[in-house]
C-alpha positions, 0 to 999 in steps of 0.5 A: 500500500502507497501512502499519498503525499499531499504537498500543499506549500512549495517549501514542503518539496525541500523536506523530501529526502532524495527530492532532486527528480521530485524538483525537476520534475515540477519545474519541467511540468510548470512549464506546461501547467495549462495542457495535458504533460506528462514528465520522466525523470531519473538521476536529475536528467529528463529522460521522456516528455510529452504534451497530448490530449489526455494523460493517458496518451501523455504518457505513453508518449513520454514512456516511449523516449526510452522507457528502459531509463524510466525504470525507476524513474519519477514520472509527473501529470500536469493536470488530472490523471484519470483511472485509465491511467492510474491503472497504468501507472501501478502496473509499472516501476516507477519510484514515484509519481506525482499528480496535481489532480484525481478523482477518488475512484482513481486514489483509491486504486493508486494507493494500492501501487507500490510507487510513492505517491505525490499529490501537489495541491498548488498550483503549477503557474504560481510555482513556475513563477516561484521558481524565478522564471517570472524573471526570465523573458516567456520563450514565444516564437515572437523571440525567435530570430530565423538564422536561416533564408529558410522560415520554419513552419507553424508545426515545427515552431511549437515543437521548437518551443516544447523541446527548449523548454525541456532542454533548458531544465537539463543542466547539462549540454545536451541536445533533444529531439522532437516532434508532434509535442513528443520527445525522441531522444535526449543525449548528454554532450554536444559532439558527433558521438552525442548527436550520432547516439540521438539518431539512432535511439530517435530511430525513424523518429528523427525525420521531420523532427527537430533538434534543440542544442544547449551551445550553438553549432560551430562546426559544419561536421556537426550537421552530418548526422542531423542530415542523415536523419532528417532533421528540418529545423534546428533551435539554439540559444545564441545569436549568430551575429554574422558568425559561423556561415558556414554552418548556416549554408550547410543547413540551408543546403539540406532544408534545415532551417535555424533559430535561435533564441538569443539566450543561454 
């Protein structure tokens, strides 16, 4: 039997022994507060996202990113979870999961599961801001500067700003693709075996998708398995400024578009 741990006040996390995935894990779902997310994290690296219709897809969405990693991992709903996906939930190993919403048939059941259990009474937009990110300018496609002569689309735009949101939370470089709101891959490091290792989990996932990277591209060389895997569009965080052209021709040349967000 699962006790429920009901946080009502942000400074209730810090009493949490081991709680760096339960902070993470919040901070990535306060990110999407106002949809259906679903969030996987172990070991302080998130290892699956996802926004969707319901919590139910949200997480087989996410789940599907790598879900030998989630084993063990802390799995996190933005808004309310259903029975059909509490059923899920207990039939997995997760070490805990946290809900911001359920109805009693659904709590009953989930006290059942061997997981721990959260339920965050607070509101994700108050913690959002909690957190500083009032402080920090809100990531919309009006920040955005087009690097390249090749505009993206409106799809691969809300697909650039879901993968940044998650990447930035991730402390350090590392690179994330995605599409249609879904994680494909998350790799650590920013070189050609990081990148290389990403297509291949990411697997036809890759095509069409986009690619968001901690540090902007200098190197041509490392556009050759982006290509390979067809990726279309790519976001970073820095302004070229005239800088690294070739980079920018390269991908051009390949219908890879670039924008970058002009921020750390």
């Amino acid at each position: 039997m699962s006790e429920i741990i009901t946080l009502k006040e942000f400074e209730e996390i810090e009493k949490l022994k081991e709680n760096t995935d339960i902070k993470k894990t919040l901070t990535i779902i306060s990110e999407f507060w106002d949809v259906h997310s679903c969030v996987i994290v172990k070991n302080g690296i998130p290892v699956g996202a996802s926004l969707s219709g319901s919590p139910y897809e949200a997480k087989i969405k996410a789940l599907d990113c790598n879900p030998i990693a989630a084993v063990g991992a802390t799995i996190g709903f933005s808004k309310k979870i259903d029975l059909q996906t509490v059923k899920a939930l207990s039939r997995m190993n997760f070490h805990t999961i946290i809900f911001t919403d359920i109805d009693e048939e659904g709590k009953k059941y989930l006290e059942k599961c061997k997981s721990r259990v959260i339920n965050v009474e607070f509101r994700l937009d108050v913690y959002k801001k909690y957190l500083n990110e009032a402080e920090v300018q809100e990531l919309t496609p009006k920040g955005f500067k087009v690097a390249t002569k090749l505009k993206p689309t409106q799809e691969q735009v809300e697909d650039m700003v879901f993968a940044w949101k998650v990447l930035k939370n991730i402390e350090k470089d590392g690179i994330l693709i995605a599409k249609d709101f879904k994680t494909r891959a998350i790799e650590l490091g920013i070189n050609i075996s990081a990148i290389e290792t990403a297509m291949d989990n990411a697997c036809d996932g890759s095509k069409e998708a986009v690619l968001a990277i901690s540090k902007n591209i200098s190197d041509p060389k490392l556009l050759h398995p982006m290509i390979q895997g067809r990726i279309t569009g790519i976001i970073e965080p820095k302004n070229y400024e005239g800088k690294d052209k070739d980079v920018l021709k390269t991908a051009e040349k390949y219908g890879i578009t670039v924008i970058t967000v002009g921020v750390e």
